[in-house]
Structures are given as structure tokens and as C-alpha cells.
C-alpha positions in Angstrom: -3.8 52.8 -0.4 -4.4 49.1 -0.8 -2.3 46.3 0.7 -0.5 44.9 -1.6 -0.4 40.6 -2.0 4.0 40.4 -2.5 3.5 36.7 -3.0 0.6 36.9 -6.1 2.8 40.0 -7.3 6.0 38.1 -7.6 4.2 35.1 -9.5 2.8 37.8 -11.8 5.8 38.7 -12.4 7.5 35.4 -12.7 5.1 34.3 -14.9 5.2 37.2 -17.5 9.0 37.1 -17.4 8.3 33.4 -17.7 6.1 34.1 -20.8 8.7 36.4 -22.6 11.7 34.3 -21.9 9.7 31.6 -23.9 8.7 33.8 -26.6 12.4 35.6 -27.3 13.7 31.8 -27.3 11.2 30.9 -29.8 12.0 34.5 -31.9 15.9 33.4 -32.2 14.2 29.6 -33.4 12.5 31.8 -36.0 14.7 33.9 -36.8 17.0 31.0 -37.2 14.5 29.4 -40.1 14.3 32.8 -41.8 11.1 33.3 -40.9 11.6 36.8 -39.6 8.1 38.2 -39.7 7.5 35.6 -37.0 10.6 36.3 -35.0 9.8 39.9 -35.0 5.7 38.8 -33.6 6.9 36.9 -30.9 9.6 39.7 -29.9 6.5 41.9 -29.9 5.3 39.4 -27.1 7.7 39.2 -25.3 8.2 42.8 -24.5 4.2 43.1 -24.2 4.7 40.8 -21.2 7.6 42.4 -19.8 5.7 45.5 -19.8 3.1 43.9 -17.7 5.9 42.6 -15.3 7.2 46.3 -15.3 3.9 47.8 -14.3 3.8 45.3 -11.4 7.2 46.0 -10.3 7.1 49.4 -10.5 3.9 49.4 -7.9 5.9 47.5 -5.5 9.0 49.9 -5.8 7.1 53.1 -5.9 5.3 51.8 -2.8 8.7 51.4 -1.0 9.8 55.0 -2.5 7.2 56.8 -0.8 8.2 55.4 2.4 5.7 52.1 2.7 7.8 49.8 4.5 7.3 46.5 2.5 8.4 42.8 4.2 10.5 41.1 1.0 10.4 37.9 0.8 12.9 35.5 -1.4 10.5 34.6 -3.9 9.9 38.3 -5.1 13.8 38.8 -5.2 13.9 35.8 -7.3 11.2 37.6 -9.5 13.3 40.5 -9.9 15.9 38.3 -10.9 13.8 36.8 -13.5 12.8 40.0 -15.0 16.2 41.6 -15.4 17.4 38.3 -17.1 14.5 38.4 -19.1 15.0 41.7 -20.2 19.2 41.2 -20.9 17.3 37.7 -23.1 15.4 40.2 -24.8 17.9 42.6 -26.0 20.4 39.8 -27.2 17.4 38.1 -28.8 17.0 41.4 -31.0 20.9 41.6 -31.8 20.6 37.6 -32.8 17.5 38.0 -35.0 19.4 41.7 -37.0 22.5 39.1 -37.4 20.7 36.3 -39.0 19.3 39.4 -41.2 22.5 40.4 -42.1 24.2 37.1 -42.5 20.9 36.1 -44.9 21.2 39.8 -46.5 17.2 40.1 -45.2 
């Protein structure tokens, strides 16, 4: 089993969480305009890269689950921070964008 970097996973995942925040922020600016077709692109974005942040994750927590003792350090807790805000951004983002719809009978 290969050693795995905690520092270059935790900027992966910053950086994908990163990525989608962006992108769900710029869906709701969309959205906003009316221009829902777009809104509902960069959604699709945004979860693609949280996906990606999951798949890292999951390899570091699944490596602790099976008993590997890993040494955290603060900047990976502060990526698991990012993601699950990400991901709470992300579901609010799709509740905003369907109440525009409504509100604009789209």
C-alpha cells in the first residue's frame, strides 16, 4: 500500500472544493439572470469537482478504517472543512436556482 502525501491530498482537496464553491456561486449569478441552462452547467461542475474531492477523501478515511494510523495535520482538517461547506453551498445553490424557477414560472 502506498504512502500517502496528507499535505498534496489536502490541497487537492482544497482546491476542488475551491473550484466548486466558485462554480455554485457563479450558478446562483446565473440563475439570478435567468440564464438557467448555464446555472444548471456550472452546478454540474461543481459537483464533478466535489466528486474528485470525495474520491480523495475517501482514500485517506478508508486508510484510517483499516487500521493505518495516519499523523493529521491542521491543513487537511481545514480541507475537510472546506468540503463539507462546499457541499451544504451546493445543495442551497440547487434550492436557490429551483426558486428563481419558480418565482420566473421557468
Amino acid at each position: 500500500m502506498e504512502k500517502i502525501n496528507l499535505e498534496e491530498v489536502s490541497m487537492f482537496i482544497i482546491s476542488s472544493a475551491g473550484i466548486a464553491k466558485s462554480n455554485a456561486i457563479l450558478a446562483i449569478k446565473a440563475a439570478k439572470k435567468l440564464e438557467f441552462e448555464k446555472a444548471e452547467e456550472l452546478l454540474k461542475i461543481a459537483e464533478q469537482e466535489m466528486i474528485n474531492a470525495h474520491h480523495a477523501h475517501f482514500e485517506v478515511v478508508s486508510r484510517e478504517a483499516t487500521g493505518k494510523q495516519l499523523d493529521f495535520k491542521l491543513l487537511f482538517v481545514h480541507a475537510e472543512d472546506q468540503f463539507l461547506t462546499t457541499q451544504a453551498m451546493i445543495d442551497l445553490s440547487k434550492e436557490m436556482i429551483e426558486m428563481y424557477k419558480i418565482v420566473h414560472k421557468k
